[in-house]
N, C-alpha and C positions, 0 to 999 in steps of 0.2 A: 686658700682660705682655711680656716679650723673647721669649718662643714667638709670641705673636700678630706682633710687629714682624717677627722672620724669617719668620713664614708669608707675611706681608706683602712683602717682601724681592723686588724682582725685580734680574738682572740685566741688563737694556736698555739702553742706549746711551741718552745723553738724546739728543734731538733738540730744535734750539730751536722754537719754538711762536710763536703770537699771544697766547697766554695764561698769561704766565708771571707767576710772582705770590712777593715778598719780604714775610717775617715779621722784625720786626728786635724782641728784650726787649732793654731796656736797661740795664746795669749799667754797671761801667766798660768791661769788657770786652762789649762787644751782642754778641750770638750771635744768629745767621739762619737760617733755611731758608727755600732756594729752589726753586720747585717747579713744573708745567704740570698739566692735566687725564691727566697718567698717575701724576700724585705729588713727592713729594718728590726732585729728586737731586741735591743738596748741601747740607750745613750747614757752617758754619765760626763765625770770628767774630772782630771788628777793633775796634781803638779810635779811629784816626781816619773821624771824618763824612766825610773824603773820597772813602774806601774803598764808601761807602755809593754817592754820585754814582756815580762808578764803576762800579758792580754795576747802576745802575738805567740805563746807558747799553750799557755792554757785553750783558747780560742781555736787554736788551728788555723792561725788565721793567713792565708792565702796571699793574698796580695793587700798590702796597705800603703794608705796615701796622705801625707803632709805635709800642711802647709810648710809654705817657706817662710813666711816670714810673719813675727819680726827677728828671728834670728835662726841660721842657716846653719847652725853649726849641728846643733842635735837631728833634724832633719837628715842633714846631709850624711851625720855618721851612720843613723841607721838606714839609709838606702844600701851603704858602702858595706856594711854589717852583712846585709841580707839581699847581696845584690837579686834584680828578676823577682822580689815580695815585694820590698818597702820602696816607693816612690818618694821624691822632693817633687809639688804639685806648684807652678807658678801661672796666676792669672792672666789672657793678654787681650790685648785690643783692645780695651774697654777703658773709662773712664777711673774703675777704682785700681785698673793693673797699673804695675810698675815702668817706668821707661826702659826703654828696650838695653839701654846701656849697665842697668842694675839685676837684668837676668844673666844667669850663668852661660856661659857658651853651654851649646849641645853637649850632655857628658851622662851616660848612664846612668838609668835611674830619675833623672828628672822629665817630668810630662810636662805640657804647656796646655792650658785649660782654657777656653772661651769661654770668660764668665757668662755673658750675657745669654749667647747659647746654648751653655750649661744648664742653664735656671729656667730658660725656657723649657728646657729638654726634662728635669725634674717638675715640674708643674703639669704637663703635658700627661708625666708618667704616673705622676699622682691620679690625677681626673679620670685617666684612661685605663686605670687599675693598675697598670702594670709594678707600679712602686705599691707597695702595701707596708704597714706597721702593724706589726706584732705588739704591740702594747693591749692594753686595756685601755677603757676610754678615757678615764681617770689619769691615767700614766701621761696620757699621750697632750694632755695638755701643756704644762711645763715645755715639753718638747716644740709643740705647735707654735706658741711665742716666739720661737724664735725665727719662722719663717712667716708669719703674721705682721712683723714689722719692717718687713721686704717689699717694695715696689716698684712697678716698671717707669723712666723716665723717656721722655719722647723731647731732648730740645732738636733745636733747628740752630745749625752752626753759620758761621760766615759765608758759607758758598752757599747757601741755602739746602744744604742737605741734612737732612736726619739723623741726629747722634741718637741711639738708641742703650739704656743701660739700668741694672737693679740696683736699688738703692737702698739702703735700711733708714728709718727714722733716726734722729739722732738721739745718743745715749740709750739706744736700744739693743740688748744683745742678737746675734743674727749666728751665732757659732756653730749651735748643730745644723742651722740649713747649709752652712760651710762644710761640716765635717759631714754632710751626707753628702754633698756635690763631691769631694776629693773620694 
């Protein structure tokens, strides 16, 4: 919730790190969060892949992760780029992941991510302090929206068992809670 996110809210100063770590979802527009072991403290987001280079040299940045899709070609050049930093991140198990037929075979460089697990695990770390944002309260709104319009779905499938999965409202952006999961 946006109570949890401002609880979460510090005001500190980033200081650069050894362990600074880029989330990049990809649309046209990729929105990022960048973040160290004190948290999140900036998000934004660009259309050209230059901008990306950029961020992963200025930054320092350590290990970064992106999405795959909807198109794998830039992804996958910068894993290839910077193999051991830049990951290709693909969703599974879940209702919004891809068929198993449309991920890549096992090939460096790409992770497989349990959404649903994932977003648990991020919520979890929110409440629990362990994830914190570096923004100001004011900043951090903008940002908060986009995991504000995220929810957990509970159906009951044919065998009578429990599909469990996050959902975003529709035509609601949900991209930096993406690019902080990857």
């Amino acid at each position: 919730t946006l109570h949890d996110m401002l609880n979460a809210c510090h005001k500190e100063a980033h200081e650069r790190t050894l362990n600074t770590w880029l989330g990049v979802d990809v649309v046209h527009v990729k929105h990022f969060a960048l973040g160290n072991e004190r948290g999140v403290y900036r998000c934004g987001t660009f259309e050209d892949w230059d901008v990306l280079e950029k961020m992963l040299a200025e930054e320092a940045v350590r290990c970064c992760v992106i999405d795959a899709h909807p198109d794998l070609t830039m992804p996958r050049k910068f894993a290839r780029k910077y193999p051991g930093r830049v990951f290709v991140a693909w969703y599974t198990g879940e209702k919004k992941s891809f068929k198993d037929d449309e991920v890549p075979p096992a090939e460096r460089g790409v992770i497989a991510i349990p959404r649903t697990l994932a977003f648990d695990q991020m919520l979890a770390d929110i409440r629990g302090g362990l994830l914190a944002f570096n923004f100001t309260s004011g900043d951090i709104v903008e940002y908060a929206k986009h995991f504000t319009v995220m929810f957990k779905v509970v159906e009951e499938t044919i065998t009578k068992t429990s599909r469990i999965y996050w959902d975003t409202s529709p035509g609601k952006p949900d991209h930096w809670a993406h690019a902080t999961i990857y």
